[in-house]
C-alpha positions in Angstrom: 152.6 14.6 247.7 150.6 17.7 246.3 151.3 19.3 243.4 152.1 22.7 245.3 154.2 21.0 248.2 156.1 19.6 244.8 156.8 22.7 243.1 157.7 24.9 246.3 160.3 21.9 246.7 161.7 22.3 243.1 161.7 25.8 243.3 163.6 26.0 246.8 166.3 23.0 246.0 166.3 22.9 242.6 168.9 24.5 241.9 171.0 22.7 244.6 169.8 19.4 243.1 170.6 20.5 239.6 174.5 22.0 240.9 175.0 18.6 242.7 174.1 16.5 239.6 176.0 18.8 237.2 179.2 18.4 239.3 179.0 15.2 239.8 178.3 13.9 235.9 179.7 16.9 234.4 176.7 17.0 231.4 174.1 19.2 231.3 171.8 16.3 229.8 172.4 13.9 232.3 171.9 16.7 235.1 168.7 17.6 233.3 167.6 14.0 233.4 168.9 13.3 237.0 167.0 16.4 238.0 164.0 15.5 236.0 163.8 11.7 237.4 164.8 12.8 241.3 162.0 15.1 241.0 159.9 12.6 239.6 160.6 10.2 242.5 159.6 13.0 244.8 156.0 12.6 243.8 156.1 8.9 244.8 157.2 10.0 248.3 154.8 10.5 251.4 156.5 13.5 252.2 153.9 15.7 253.1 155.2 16.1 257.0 158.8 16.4 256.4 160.5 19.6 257.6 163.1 21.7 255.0 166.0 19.8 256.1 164.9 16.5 255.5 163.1 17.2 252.2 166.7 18.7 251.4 168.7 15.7 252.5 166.6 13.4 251.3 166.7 15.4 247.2 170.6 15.5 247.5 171.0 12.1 248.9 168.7 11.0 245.9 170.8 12.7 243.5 173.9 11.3 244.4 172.5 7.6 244.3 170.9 9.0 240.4 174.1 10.1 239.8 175.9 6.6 240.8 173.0 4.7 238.8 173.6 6.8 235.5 177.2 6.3 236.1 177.2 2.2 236.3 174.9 2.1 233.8 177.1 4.3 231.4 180.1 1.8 232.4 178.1 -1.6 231.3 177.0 0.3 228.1 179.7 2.6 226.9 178.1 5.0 224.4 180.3 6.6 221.3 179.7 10.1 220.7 177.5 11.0 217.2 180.8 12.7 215.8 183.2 9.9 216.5 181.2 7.0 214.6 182.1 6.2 210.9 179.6 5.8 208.3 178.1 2.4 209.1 177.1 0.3 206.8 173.4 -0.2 205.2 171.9 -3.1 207.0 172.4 -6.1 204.5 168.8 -7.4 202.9 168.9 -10.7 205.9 169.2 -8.0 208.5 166.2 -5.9 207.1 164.5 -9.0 206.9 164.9 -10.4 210.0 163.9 -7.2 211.8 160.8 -7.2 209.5 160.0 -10.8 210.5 161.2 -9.7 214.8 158.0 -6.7 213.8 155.5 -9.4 213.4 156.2 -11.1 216.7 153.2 -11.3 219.7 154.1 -8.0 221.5 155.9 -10.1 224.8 158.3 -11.7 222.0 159.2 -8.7 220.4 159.9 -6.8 223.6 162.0 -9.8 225.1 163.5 -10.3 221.3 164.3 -6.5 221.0 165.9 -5.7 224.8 168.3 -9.0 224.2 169.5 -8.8 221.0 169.2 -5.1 220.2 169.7 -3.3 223.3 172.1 -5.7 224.4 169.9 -6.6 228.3 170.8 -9.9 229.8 167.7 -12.2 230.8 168.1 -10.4 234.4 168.0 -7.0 233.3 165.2 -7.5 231.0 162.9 -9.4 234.2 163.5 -6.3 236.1 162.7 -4.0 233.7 158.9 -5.8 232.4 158.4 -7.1 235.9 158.6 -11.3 235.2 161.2 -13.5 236.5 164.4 -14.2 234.0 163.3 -18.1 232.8 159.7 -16.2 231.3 162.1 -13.6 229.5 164.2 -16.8 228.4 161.1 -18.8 227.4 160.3 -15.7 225.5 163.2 -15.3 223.9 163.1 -19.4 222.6 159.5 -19.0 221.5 160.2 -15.6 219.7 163.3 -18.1 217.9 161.4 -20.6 217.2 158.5 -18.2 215.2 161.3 -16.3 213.6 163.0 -19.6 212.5 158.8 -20.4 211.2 158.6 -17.0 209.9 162.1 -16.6 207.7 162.0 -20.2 206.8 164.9 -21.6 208.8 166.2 -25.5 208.8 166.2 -28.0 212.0 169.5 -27.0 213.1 169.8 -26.2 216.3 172.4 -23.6 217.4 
């Protein structure tokens, strides 16, 4: 898709696209974002031939399945809203240490270490994301316990 075919499309059905992502997720940051990404998803499309009714059906029936994908992510991870959280505590001197120790991890480690135990990604969901099938992201997650057990001195114990 050219960069002119692109704009004329986000100038002509924008604002539909925006509306339709607005109503449906009722935040203007996650109808920025929707808007943003089905745009984005636009440029990926041979689209070049298609007719104003297509290219108009195809934006609106791409924000709706945005829409849905923002929405079942939002159930799985339930955010809290800045204002409602309580102070939380300072990270304990372990915890700072630990992520110290996850920071000098090989690059695949840290990543696989980080989405699982920080972000909260199951082995799946972390595949998908960097593109290897879920027993690599679990044979990086052991390895990456292993060196932090190496690196913060841990015993024999297994869990």
């Amino acid at each position: 898709m050219t960069e002119q075919t692109l704009c004329n499309a986000m100038e002509q059905y924008g604002p539909a696209v925006y509306r339709l992502a607005l109503c449906r997720l009722q935040s203007v940051p996650d109808a920025e974002d929707v808007y943003q990404d089905v745009f984005l998803r636009l440029l990926d499309q041979d689209a070049g031939g298609w007719d104003g009714e297509r290219l108009k059906a195809w934006l609106l029936r791409t924000t709706v399945n945005r829409c849905a994908d923002l929405h079942r992510f939002r159930l799985r991870r339930p955010t809290v809203a800045l204002s409602e959280l309580t102070a939380a505590p300072a990270p304990t001197e372990t915890a700072a240490e630990l992520w110290d120790a996850v920071a000098r991890l090989p690059e695949k480690l840290r990543t696989a270490v980080h989405l699982h135990y920080a972000e909260g990604y199951s082995t799946g969901e972390i595949g998908a994301l960097l593109g290897v099938p879920p027993a690599t992201v679990r044979s990086r997650l052991r390895r990456g316990r292993l060196r932090l057990k190496d690196l913060l001195g841990g015993n024999d114990d297994e869990e």
